[in-house]
Structure formats: C-alpha cells, structure tokens
C-alpha positions as CSV (number, residue, x, y, z in Angstrom):
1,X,49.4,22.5,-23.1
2,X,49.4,20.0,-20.3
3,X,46.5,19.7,-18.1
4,X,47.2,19.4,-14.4
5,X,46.6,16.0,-12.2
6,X,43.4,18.1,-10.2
7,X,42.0,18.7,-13.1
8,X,41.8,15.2,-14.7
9,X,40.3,13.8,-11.2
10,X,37.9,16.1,-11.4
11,X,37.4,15.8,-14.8
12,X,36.7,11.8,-14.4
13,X,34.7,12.5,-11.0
14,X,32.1,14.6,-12.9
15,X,32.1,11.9,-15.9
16,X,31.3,9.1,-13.0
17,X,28.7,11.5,-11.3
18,X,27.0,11.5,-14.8
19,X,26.0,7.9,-15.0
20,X,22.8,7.0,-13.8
21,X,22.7,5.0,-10.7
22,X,20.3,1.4,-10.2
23,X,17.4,2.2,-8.4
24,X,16.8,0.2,-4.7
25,X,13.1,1.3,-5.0
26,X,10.3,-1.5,-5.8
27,X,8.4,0.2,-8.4
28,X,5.0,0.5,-8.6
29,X,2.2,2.3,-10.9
30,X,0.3,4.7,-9.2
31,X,-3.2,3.8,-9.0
32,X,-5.6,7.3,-9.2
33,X,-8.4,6.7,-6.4
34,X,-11.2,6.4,-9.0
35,X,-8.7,3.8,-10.8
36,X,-8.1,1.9,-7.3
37,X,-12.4,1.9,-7.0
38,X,-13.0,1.2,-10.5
39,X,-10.5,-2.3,-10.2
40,X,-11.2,-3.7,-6.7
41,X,-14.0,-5.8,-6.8
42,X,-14.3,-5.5,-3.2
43,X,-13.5,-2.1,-0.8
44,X,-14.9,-2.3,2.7
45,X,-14.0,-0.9,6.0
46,X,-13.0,-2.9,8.7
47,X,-11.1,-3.6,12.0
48,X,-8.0,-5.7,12.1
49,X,-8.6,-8.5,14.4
50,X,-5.1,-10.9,13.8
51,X,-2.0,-10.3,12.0
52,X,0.3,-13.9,11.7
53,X,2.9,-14.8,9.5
54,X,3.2,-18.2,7.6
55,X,5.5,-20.4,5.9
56,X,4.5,-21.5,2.3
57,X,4.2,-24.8,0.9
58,X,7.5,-24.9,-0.2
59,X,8.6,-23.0,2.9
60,X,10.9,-20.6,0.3
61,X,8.6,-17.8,1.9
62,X,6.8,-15.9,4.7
63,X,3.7,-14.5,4.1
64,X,1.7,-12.5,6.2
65,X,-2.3,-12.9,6.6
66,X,-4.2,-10.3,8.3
67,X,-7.7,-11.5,9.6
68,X,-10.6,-8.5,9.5
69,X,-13.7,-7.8,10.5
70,X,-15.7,-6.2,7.8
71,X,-18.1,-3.4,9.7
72,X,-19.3,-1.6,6.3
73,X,-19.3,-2.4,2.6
74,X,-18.9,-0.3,-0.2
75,X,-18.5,-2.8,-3.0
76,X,-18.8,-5.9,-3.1
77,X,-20.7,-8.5,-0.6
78,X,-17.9,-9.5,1.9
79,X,-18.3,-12.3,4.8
80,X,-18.0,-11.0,8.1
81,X,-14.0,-11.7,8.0
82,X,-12.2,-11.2,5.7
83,X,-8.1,-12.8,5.3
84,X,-5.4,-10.8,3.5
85,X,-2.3,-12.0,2.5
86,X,0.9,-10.1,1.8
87,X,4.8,-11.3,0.9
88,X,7.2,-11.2,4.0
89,X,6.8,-11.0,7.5
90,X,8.7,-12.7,10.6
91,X,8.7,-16.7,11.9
92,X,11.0,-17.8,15.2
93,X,13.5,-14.9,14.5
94,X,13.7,-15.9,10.3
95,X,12.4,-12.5,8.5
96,X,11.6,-11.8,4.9
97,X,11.2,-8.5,4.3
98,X,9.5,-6.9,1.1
99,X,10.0,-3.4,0.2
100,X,6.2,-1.1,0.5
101,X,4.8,-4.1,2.4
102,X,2.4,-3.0,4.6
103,X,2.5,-3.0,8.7
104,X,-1.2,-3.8,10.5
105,X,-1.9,-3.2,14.3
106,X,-4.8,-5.5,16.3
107,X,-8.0,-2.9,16.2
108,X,-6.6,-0.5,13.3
109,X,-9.7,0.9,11.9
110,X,-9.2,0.6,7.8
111,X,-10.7,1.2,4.2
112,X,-9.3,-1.4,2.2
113,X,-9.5,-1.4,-1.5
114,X,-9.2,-5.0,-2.4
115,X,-8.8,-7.9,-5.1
116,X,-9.0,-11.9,-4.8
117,X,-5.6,-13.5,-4.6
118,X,-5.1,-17.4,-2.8
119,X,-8.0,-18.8,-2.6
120,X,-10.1,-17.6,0.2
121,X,-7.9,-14.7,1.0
122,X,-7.6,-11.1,-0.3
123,X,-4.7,-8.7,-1.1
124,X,-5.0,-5.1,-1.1
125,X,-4.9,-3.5,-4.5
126,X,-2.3,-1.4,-5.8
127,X,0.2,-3.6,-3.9
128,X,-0.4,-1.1,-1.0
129,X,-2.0,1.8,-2.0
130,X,-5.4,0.4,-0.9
131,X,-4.9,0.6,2.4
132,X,-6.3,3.9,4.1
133,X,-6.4,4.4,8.1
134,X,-9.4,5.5,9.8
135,X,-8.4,8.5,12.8
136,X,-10.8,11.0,13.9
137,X,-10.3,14.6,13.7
138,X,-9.7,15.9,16.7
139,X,-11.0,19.3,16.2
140,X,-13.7,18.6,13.6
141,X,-14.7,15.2,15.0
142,X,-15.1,14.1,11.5
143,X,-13.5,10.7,10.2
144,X,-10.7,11.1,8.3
145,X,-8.2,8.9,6.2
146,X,-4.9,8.7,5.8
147,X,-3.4,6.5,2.8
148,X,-0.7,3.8,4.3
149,X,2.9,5.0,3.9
150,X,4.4,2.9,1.1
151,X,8.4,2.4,2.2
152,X,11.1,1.8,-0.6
153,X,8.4,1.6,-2.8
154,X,8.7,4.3,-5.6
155,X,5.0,5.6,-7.4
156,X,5.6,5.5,-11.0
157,X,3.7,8.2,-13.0
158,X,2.1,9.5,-9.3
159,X,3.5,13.4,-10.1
160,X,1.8,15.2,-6.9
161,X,-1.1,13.4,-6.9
162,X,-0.2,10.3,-4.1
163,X,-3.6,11.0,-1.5
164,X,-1.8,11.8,2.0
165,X,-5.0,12.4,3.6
166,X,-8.8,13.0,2.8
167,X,-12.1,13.1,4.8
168,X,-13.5,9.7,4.7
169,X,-16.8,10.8,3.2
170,X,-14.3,12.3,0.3
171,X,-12.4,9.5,-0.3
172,X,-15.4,7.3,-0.9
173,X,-17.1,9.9,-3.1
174,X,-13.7,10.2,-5.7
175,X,-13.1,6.5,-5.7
176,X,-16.5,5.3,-5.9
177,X,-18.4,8.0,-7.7
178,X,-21.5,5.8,-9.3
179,X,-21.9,4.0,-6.0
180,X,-21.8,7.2,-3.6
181,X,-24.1,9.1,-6.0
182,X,-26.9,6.4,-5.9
183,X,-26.6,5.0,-9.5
C-alpha cells in the first residue's frame, strides 16, 4: 500500500513539532519571600535618587548603578545611600541589554531585598525578585507592593506562587517573620 505525498509531510511535520525547542528565557530559581528574607543580609526601603550606567574596567561591559536613599530598615544597618549595581544598561548610544534586568525611575519608592556584591555596592537578590514598588492604594489608602516584572526571565520551580502584589505590612510580615514578630 502506498502512502500519499500529504500524508508523509504531515507525517514529518508532526515528528519536527515533537522536538523540544531551546529556550530564549534567562533562568532563574524562584526565591519564596521568606527564602528572599532569610538570604539578604540587608532589605530596606528606599527612594531612588540616580540611575547611571558605566563602563567596566575592561570596558567589555555596561553596568548600571542605581544610587538610593535608605528611609527605613528592616534588616541590616544601611548608610543613608545605598549603590546597586546590575549587568547592562546604555553609554553614548552603545547598549547591553540583559534579559529580567531591572528598569529604576528618579523618586521610585522601593523595598529592596539585597546582598553585597562590588565592593561598596549592592545587588538585589534573587537577580530581580527583590525589588518590590511602593504605590498607595487608592481606595484603601494603605501602602501596597508590587513585585518588579522580571522580562525574559523564566522562574524555575515558582508554580503559582510568583508574589504580583501584597500589602506592604504583609510582605514584611511573610518575608521577615522573626523580625516583624519582635523576636
């Protein structure tokens, strides 16, 4: 019995169709809220005062370094300004871009879980998941946060559980349990 032309294409099509494709994404393991609290030796909240970007020594890279003014503390015993440093960012019309890097606007009002990195500067934990915006409610009035959207970056073993958005007071209280319960 001979098989028609249609069928073999269509045969081969749903063989091709079958083979797992690369992924584009940056990966990254999700870091739980209690896990993000536990790890950072420093969380804070803070108003972002100057974003630049940078050449490094080598000048093979931009980095970006975001300058903030630390307004409360929930771990840790920050300086009154704090630096953070991420890969990419722009220089003269050369950009380096880096999947799930995080943007920053002059006066955004943040919770950032952090750990050391260069000396004298900070990067937030979780590559980006420590970065939470602070917007009031309009209806309630009550501070809320809103965990930085994380761009071509893929959260392995996150399930459901990525935080979109909690109360501020919440946030604090799953991420920092011993700390908000007076222990």
């Amino acid at each position: 019995m001979m098989i028609p032309r249609r069928c073999h294409a269509a045969f081969v099509f749903v063989l091709l169709s079958l083979i797992p494709v690369a992924a584009t994404a940056t990966q990254v393991q999700y870091l739980p809220l209690q896990t993000l609290g536990t790890e950072s030796p420093l969380v804070v909240r803070a108003s972002v005062r100057e974003v630049r970007s940078f050449w490094n020594d080598a000048h093979t890279r931009i980095l970006t370094e975001t300058t903030v003014r630390v307004s409360e503390s929930y771990k840790g015993a920050p300086a009154g300004e704090l630096r953070i440093v991420q890969m990419g960012g722009e220089i003269d019309g050369v950009r380096m871009t880096v999947a799930g890097a995080l943007s920053w606007r002059q006066g955004e009002d943040v919770v950032l879980f952090l750990e050391d990195s260069l000396p004298g500067r900070y990067r937030v934990a979780g590559f980006s998941q420590g970065k939470f915006e602070v917007q009031r409610d309009p209806q309630t009035g009550e501070e809320m946060v809103l965990q930085a959207p994380l761009g071509g970056v893929e959260l392995v073993d996150a399930g459901s559980a990525r935080v979109k958005h909690h109360t501020l007071r919440a946030l604090l209280e799953q991420a920092l349990p011993a700390i908000q319960g007076g222990e």
